[in-house]
N, C-alpha and C positions, 0 to 999 in steps of 0.2 A: 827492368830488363829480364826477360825470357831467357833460360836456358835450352838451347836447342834439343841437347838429350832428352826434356820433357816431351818434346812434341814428337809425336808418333803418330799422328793424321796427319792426312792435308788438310782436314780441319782447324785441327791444333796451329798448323802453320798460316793459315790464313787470318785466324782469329789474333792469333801472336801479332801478327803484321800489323794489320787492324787495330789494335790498341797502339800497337809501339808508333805507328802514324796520326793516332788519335781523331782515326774515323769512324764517322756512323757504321753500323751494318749498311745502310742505305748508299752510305757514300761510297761504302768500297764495293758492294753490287754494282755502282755504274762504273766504277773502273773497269770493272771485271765483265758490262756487259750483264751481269746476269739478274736473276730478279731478288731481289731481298732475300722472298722465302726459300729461293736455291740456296743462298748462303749460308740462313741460317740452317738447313737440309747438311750441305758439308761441315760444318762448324760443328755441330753436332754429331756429323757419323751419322745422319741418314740414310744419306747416299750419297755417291762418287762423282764429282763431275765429268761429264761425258766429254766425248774431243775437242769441240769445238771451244772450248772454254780454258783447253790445256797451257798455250799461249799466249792469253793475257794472264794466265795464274803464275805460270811460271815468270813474267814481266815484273810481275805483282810485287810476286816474291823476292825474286830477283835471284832466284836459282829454279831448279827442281828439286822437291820434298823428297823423292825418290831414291834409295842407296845407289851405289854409282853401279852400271851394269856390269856383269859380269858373264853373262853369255851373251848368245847372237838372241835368243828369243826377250832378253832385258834389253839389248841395244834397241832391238825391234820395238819395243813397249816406249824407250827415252824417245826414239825419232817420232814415232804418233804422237805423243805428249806435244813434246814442242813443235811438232807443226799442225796439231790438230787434229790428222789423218786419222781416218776408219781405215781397216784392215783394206774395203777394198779402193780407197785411195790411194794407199801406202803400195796394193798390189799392182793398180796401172801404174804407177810411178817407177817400178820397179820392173813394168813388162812380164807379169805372173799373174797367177789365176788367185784370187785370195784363199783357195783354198791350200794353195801353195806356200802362201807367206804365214797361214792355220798352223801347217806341218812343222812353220820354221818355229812355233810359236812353243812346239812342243818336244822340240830336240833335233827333229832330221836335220841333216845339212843340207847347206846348197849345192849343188851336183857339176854344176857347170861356171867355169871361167867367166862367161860374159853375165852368170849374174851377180858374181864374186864384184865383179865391175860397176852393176847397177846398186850394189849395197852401198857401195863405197860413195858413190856418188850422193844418197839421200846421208851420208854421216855414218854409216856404219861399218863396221870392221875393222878388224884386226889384220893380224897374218894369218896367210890358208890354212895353215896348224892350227887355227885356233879351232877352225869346223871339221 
């Protein structure tokens, strides 16, 4: 058994999984969709998995790897994850320009009531004190 404190990737966490299920690298690439060498890529800290892959990782896993958010621009970062979304999916989703949801990305708040309302609705927010 794996202790979780060990693992500090999403590699780590995938690799943990992977064994604790007692799959190939192969096997758990076609859960996950993706190709062997992407796995072995994340497993390692190559590189990150990009959107599209966020959602069956997190299925995979059975959580998200990710500390739990703590502002609007982590919340922002948890809702792409599990739904896969690039900035500018996340931004027509939300009725904004992605260079709008960039801004929220880096501290600004959101300015107006009805998009206080469109956060809410993709999973995100708090109370308006929070922004």
């Amino acid at each position: 058994m794996v202790c979780t404190a060990e693992l500090k990737t999403v590699g780590d966490h995938l690799r943990a999984r992977r064994i604790t299920l007692g799959l190939s690298r192969d096997e758990a690439a076609k859960h996950l969709g993706a190709s062997v060498f992407a796995l072995a890529d994340w497993e390692r800290g190559d590189r990150s998995p990009s959107h599209p892959y966020w959602p069956r990782i997190i299925a995979f896993l059975g959580y998200d790897p990710h500390p739990e958010p703590k502002s609007l621009a982590e919340e922002l970062a948890a809702v792409q994850r599990r739904e896969g979304w690039t900035r500018e999916e996340l931004a027509e989703k939300l009725g904004v320009t992605p260079c709008t949801v960039w801004r929220w990305t880096i501290g600004a708040p959101p300015r107006y009531k009805r998009t206080l309302e469109a956060l809410r609705r993709v999973g995100v927010g708090g109370s308006d004190e929070d922004r």
